[in-house]
C-alpha positions in Angstrom: -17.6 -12.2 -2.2 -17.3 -15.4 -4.6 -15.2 -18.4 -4.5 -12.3 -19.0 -7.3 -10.1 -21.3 -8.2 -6.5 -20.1 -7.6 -3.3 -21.7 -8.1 -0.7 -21.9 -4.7 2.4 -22.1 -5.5 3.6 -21.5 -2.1 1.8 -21.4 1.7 4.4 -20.1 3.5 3.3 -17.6 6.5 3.2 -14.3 5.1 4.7 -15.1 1.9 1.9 -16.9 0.1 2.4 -17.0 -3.9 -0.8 -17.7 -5.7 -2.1 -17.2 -9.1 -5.7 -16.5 -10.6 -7.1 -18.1 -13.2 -6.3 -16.1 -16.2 -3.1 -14.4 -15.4 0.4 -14.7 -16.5 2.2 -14.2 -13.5 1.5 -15.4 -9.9 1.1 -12.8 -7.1 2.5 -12.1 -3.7 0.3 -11.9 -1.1 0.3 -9.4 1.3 -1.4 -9.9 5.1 -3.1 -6.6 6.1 -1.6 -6.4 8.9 1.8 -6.7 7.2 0.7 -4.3 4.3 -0.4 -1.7 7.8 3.0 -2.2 8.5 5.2 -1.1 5.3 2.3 1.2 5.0 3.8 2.7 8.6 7.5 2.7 7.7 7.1 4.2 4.0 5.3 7.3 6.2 8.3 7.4 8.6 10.9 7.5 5.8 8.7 10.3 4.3 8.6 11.9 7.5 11.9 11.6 8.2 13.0 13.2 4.6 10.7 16.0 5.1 12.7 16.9 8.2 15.6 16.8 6.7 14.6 19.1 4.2 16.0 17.1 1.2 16.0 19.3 -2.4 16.3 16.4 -4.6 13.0 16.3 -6.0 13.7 13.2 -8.1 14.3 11.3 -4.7 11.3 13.6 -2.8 9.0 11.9 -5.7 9.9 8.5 -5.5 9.6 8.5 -1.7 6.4 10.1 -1.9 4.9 7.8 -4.9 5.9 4.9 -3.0 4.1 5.6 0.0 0.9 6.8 -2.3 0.7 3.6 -3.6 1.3 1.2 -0.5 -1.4 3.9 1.4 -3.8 3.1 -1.9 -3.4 -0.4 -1.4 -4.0 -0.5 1.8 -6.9 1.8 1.7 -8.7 -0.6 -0.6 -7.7 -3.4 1.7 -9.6 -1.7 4.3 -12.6 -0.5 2.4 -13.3 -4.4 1.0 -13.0 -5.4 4.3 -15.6 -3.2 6.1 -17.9 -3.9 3.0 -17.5 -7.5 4.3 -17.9 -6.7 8.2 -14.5 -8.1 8.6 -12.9 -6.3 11.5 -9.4 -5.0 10.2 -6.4 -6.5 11.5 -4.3 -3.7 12.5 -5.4 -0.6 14.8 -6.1 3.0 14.0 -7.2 2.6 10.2 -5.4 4.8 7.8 -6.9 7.6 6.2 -5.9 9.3 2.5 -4.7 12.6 4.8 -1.5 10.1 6.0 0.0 11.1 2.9 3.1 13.1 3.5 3.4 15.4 0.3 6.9 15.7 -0.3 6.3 17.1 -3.8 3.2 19.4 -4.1 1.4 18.6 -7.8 2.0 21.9 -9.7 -1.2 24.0 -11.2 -0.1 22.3 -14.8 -0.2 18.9 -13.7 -3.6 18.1 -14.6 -4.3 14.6 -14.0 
């Protein structure tokens, strides 16, 4: 961990806007234990789709990147913070297998 100078625009519980040194644009910051939450719901909305058995694979995708990314973030939220011995703020930790695929990657999509 090191110590920087950031720029606050705004405290405000659970809607803090700061800015590093050296960026454009200030961020949002998300709490962990809010991030676990939307991390929850964007699951449950995938769940739920799946179960509906929605075809439109444009929609199927979109669902199914936005929950990859919130479950990215909040895997690397959790990672730093056991490399730090902070306890995590929220109570089962998530794991990469909460990913509901909604859109299997094809054998040509070779990332």
């Amino acid at each position: 961990m090191k110590l920087v100078e950031l720029e606050v625009f705004s405290e405000a519980s659970n809607h803090a806007v700061i800015r590093p040194l050296g960026r454009r644009f200030p961020g949002a910051v998300i709490q962990g234990d809010s991030l676990s939450i939307l991390c929850a719901e964007a699951k449950e909305i995938a769940e739920q789709i799946r179960s509906l058995k929605v075809k439109g694979e444009e929609l199927l995708y979109l669902i199914q990147e936005h929950q990859e990314k919130l479950l990215d973030r909040l895997l690397h939220y959790q990672q730093v913070l056991v490399e730090h011995g902070i306890s995590l703020p929220h109570g089962v930790p998530a794991e990469e297998s909460d990913l509901i695929v909604l859109v299997p990657e094809s054998p040509n999509d070779e990332s």
